[in-house]
C-alpha positions in Angstrom: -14.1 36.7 -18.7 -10.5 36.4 -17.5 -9.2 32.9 -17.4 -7.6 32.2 -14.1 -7.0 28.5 -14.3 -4.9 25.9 -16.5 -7.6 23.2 -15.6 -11.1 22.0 -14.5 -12.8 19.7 -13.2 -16.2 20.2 -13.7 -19.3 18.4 -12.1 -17.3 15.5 -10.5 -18.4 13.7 -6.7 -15.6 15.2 -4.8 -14.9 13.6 -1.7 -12.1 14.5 0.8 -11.9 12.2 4.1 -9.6 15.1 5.5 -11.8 18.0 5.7 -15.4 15.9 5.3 -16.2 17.6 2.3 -18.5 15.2 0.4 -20.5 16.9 -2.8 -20.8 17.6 -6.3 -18.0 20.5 -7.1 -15.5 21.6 -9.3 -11.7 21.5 -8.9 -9.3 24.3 -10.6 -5.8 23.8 -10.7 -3.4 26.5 -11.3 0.1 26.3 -11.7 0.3 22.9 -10.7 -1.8 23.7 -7.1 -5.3 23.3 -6.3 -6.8 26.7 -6.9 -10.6 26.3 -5.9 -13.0 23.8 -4.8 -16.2 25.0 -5.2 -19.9 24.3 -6.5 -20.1 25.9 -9.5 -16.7 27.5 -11.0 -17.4 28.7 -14.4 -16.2 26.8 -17.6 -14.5 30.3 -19.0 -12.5 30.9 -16.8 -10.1 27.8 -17.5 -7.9 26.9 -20.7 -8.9 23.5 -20.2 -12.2 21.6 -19.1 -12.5 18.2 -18.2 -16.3 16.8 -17.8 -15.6 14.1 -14.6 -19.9 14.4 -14.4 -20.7 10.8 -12.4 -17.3 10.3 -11.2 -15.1 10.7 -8.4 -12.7 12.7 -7.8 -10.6 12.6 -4.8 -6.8 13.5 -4.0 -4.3 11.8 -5.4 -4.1 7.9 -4.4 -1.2 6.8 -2.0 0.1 3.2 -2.1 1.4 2.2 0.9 2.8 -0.9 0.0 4.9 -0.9 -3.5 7.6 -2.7 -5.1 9.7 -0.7 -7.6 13.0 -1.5 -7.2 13.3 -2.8 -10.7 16.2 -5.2 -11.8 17.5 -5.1 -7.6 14.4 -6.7 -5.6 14.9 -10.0 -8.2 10.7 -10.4 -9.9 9.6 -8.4 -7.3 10.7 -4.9 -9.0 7.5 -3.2 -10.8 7.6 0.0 -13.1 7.0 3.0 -10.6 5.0 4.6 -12.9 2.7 1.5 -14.1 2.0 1.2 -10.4 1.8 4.6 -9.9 0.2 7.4 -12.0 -0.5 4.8 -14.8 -2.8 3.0 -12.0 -4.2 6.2 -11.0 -2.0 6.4 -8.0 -0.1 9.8 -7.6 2.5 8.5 -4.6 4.1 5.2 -3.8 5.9 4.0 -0.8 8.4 1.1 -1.8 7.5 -1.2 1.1 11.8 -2.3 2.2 13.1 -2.3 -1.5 16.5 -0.1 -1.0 18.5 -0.8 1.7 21.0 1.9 3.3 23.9 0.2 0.9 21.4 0.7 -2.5 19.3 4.0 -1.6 21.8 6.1 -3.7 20.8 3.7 -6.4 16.9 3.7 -6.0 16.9 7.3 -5.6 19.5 7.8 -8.9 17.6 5.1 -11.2 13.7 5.4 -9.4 13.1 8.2 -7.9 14.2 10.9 -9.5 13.1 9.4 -13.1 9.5 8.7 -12.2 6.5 10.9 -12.8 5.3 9.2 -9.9 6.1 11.0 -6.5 8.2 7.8 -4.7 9.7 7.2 -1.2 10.0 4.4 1.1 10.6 2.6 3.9 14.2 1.5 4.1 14.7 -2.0 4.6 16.5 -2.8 7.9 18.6 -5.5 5.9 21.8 -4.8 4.4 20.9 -6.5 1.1 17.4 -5.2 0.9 14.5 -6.5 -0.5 15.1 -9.7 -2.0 13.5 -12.3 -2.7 14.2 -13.2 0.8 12.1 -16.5 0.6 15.4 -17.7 -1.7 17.7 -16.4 0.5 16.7 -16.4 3.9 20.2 -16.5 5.5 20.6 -13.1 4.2 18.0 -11.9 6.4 19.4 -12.6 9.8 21.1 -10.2 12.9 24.4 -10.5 11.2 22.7 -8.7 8.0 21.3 -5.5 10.2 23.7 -2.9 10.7 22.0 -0.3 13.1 24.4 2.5 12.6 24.3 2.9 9.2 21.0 2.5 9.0 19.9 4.8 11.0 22.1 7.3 9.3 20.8 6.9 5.6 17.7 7.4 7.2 18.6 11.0 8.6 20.4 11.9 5.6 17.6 11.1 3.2 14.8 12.3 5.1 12.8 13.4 2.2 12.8 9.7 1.2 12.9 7.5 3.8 9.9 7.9 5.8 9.8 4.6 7.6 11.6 1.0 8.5 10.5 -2.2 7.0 11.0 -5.5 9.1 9.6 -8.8 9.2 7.7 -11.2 12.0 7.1 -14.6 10.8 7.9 -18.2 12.0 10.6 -19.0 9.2 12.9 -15.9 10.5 12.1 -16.7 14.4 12.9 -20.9 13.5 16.3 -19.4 13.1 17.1 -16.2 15.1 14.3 -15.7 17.3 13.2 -12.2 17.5 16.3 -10.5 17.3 16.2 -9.2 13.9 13.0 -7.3 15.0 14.8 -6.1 17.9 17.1 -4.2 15.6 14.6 -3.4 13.1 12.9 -1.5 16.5 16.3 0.6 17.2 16.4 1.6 14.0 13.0 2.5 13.5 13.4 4.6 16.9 16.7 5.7 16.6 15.5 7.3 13.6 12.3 8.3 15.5 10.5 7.0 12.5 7.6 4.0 12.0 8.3 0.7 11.9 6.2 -1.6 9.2 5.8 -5.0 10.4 5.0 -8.1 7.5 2.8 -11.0 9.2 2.2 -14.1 8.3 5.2 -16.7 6.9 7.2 -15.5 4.6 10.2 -18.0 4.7 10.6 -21.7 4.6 11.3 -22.8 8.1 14.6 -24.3 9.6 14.8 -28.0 9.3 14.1 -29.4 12.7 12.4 -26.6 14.3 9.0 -26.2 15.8 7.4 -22.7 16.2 4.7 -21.2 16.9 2.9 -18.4 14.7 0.8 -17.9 17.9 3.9 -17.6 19.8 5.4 -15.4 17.3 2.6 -12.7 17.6 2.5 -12.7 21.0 6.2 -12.2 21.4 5.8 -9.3 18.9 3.2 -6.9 20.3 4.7 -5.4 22.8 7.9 -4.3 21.2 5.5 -2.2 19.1 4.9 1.7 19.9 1.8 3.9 19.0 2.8 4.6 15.1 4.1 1.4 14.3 2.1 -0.5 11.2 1.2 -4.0 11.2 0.3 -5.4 7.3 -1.0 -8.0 6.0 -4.0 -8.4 9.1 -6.0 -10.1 6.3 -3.4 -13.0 5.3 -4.1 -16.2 4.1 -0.4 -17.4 6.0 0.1 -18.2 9.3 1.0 -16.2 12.0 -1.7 -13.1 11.0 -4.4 -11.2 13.1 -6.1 -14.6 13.4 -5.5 -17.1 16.3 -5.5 -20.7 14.4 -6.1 -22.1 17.6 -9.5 -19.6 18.5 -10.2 -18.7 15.2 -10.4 -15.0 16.7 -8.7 -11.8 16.9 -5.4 -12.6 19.0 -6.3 -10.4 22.2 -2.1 -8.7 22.1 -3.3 -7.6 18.3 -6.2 -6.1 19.9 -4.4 -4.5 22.6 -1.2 -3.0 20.2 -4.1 -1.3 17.9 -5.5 0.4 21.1 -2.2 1.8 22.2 -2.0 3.3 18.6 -0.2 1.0 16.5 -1.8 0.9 13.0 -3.2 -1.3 10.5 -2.0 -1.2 6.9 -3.9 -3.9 4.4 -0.6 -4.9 2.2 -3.3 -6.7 -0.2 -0.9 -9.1 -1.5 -1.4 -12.2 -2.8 -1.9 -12.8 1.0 -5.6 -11.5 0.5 -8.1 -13.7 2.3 -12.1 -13.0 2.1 -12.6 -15.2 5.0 -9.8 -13.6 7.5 -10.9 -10.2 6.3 -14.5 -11.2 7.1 -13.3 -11.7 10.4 -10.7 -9.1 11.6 -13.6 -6.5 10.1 -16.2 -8.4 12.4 -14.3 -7.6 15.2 -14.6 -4.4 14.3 -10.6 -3.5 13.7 -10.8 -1.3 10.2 -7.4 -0.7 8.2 -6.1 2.1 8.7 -4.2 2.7 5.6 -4.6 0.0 2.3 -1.3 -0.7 0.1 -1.8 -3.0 -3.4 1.3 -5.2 -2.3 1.6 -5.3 -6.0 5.4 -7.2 -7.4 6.5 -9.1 -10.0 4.6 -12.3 -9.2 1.1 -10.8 -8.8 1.3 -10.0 -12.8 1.9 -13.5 -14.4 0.8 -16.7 -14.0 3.3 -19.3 -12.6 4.7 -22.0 -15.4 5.9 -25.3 -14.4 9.2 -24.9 -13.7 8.3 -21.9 -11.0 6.3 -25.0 -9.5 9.4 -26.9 -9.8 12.0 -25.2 -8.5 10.2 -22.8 -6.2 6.9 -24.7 -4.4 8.1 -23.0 -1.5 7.0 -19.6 -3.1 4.3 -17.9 -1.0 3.9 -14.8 -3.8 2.6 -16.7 -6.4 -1.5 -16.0 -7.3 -3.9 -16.0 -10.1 -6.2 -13.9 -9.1 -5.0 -10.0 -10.6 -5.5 -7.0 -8.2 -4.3 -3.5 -7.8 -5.2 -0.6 -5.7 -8.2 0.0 -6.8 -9.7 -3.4 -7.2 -8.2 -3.9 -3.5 -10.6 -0.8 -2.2 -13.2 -2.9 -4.0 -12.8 -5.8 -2.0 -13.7 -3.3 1.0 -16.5 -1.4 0.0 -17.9 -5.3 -1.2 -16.8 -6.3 2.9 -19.3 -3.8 3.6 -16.3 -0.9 4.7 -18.1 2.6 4.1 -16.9 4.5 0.7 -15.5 7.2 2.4 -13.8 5.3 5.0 -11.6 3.6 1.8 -10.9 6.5 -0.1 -9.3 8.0 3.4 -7.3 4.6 3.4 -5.8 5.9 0.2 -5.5 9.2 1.0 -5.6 11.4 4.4 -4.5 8.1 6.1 -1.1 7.4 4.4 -0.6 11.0 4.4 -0.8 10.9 8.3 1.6 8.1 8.7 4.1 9.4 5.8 3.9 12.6 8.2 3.3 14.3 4.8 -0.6 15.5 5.3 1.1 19.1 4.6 1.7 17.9 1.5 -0.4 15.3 0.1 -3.6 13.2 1.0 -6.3 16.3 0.1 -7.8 18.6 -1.8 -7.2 22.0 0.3 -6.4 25.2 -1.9 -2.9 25.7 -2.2 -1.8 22.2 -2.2 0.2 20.6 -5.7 -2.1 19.2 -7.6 -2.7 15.2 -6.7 -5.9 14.3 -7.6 -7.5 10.9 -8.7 -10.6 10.6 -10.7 -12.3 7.1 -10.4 -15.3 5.6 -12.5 -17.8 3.3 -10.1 -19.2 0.9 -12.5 -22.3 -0.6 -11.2 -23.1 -4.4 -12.2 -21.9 -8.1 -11.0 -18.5 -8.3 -11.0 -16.4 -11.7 -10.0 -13.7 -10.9 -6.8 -11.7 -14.2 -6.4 -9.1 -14.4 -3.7 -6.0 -16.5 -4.1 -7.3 -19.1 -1.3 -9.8 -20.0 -4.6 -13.1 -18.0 -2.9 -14.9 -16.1 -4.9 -17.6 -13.5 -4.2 -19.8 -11.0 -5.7 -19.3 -7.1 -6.0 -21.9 -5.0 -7.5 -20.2 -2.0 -8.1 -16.1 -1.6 -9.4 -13.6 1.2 -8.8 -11.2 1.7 -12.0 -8.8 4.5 -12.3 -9.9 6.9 -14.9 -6.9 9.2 -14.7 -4.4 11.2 -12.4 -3.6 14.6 -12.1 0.4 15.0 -11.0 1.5 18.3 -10.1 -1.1 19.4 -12.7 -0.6 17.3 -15.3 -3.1 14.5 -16.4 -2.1 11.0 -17.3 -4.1 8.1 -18.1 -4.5 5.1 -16.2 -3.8 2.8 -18.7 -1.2 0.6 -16.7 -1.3 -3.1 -17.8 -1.2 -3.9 -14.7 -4.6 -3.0 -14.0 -6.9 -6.1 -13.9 -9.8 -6.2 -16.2 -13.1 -6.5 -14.5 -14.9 -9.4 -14.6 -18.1 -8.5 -15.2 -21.0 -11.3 -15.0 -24.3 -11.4 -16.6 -27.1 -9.7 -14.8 
């Protein structure tokens, strides 16, 4: 029999949130595109099989929410690729990393090197994405310049798919809302989304007083259908979470049902308890990024705790993409409903479901595989909760333009597994 196809995958659960298909099938890939998805495609007529029997296989995994800026963004830099395809992932979106003074660099020394497909969404800042909790000063009106901005934006469109900004109490203490102002005329200036980090970030200005409560309700309505608000699950003040009713904050409510979106940006921000109860007011994330940087991956030492208490990144508890869709399948979110977090979702608000975020014929080949491991595995946020999964995504491999790689990223926490 003629062989027709480089690759396939053979017997896998294919699951597609974008065009519902949900079965056992096989994928071919030819020529770096999908070729067929189909029941039953037969082994011959491939060069190469890959058995994927009793796993998934869905299109390639899109991180919304990535820091890969390495040796600009200070600790927070990560290898693309070890967050990336190494992690199983296929796309990344640096999450305000570059700024419209160092995109010529990330795209130079990042982008173009990685097997990873990487864009982002250009920080508003001049000086980027720094470890602003250091350096908050740098983060103020005077360090916003609209113009230019806005132009890098146009004229790296195939990059730059969004603006990142920031809404939290240690900005407001000292400019009020005006550096979200500007963040918003660049965002529509460049008639592009704006992503919006909740919950304190920096340390606040001596001999102020304000409100997180204050802060989000001041925030909502300069937010458009589009727009993303991350973190909803924070541990920090000044999240989806009134501390005063211990409920949904009724402007969050409102902004979601005018269209603006909810990305997870897992973080070290991660709370069980909040998520237990922005999902039990029935909001669901519309789009999940790891949040993954340079602090996530180590333990603190002492002289972190010395000279930087103030730190809100710091966390023991390991995570990535996969063990954050883990979280929500154990939160009781639906399995198809995450893998279209990772996948259709992002797509949609990258304005690339063209492009990526399925498994359609004739798209390049992007494709996760993922083992479920069934058992008793240990989740522990960094507020020191713990619960109980019994089952664990992990990254097998992904499929870039065609090619396998392994997920074999370090950076991919072990699972703890308990005793039955």
């Amino acid at each position: 029999m003629e062989q027709n196809f480089d690759h396939l995958l053979r017997g896998g659960h294919v699951i597609d949130p974008a065009t519902g298909f949900d079965a056992i099938a096989d994928v071919a890939v030819q020529d770096g595109r999908i070729a067929a998805v189909a029941p039953s495609l037969p082994a011959e007529t491939a060069r190469t099989v890959t058995d994927v029997t009793g796993k998934l296989v869905i299109a390639g995994m899109i991180d919304t929410h990535a820091h890969v800026y390495r040796h600009v963004t200070g600790q927070f830099g990560l290898d693309a690729d070890m967050v990336g395809v190494r992690s199983g992932v296929t796309t990344v979106v640096d999450q305000g990393g570059p700024s419209c003074m160092t995109l010529p660099g990330f795209r130079h020394f990042i982008v173009e090197p990685a097997e990873t497909r990487v864009v982002c969404f250009i920080s508003s800042y001049l000086v980027g994405g720094l470890e602003g909790h250091l350096y908050p000063e740098l983060y103020g009106p005077g360090q916003i310049d609209v113009r230019a901005t806005v132009r890098a934006a146009r004229d790296n469109a195939d990059l730059v798919r969004g603006v990142k900004g920031h809404a939290e109490t240690g900005g407001v203490s000292r400019w009020g809302l005006e550096v979200i102002k500007l963040s918003k005329r660049i965002a529509h200036d460049s008639g592009l989304p704006l992503y919006i980090h909740l919950g304190q970030l920096w340390p606040m200005k001596e001999g102020t007083d304000v409100s997180a409560e204050d802060v989000v309700t001041a925030l909502m309505p300069l937010l458009e259908p589009g727009d993303v608000l991350a973190h909803p699950f924070t541990r920090h003040p000044g999240g989806f979470i009134s501390a005063e009713t211990g409920a949904v904050h009724p402007v969050v409510s409102a902004a979601l049902e005018r269209g603006v979106t909810v990305d997870v940006g897992h973080g070290s921000h991660f709370s069980f308890e909040m998520a237990r109860r922005v999902l039990g007011a029935g909001i669901r994330p519309h789009t999940l990024g790891a949040d993954m940087h340079g602090y996530n991956v180590r333990v603190p030492s002492e002289s972190d705790a010395a000279g930087r208490s103030d730190n809100p990144f710091f966390g023991v508890a390991p995570f990535s993409l996969t063990h954050a869709m883990t979280e929500l399948i154990t939160l009781g979110v639906p399995l198809s409903d995450v893998i279209a977090t990772v996948t259709i979702n992002p797509a949609r608000m990258l304005r690339m479901d063209d492009t990526i975020g399925s498994l359609q014929p004739g798209r390049g080949a992007d494709i996760t595989v993922l083992e479920l491991l069934p058992g008793r595995f240990r989740l522990t946020d960094n507020s020191g909760e713990t619960v109980i999964a019994h089952s664990m995504l992990r990254p097998d491999f992904a499929m870039r333009a065609g090619r396998i790689i392994e997920a074999e990223s370090p950076l991919i926490p072990a699972p703890a597994l308990l005793a039955a």
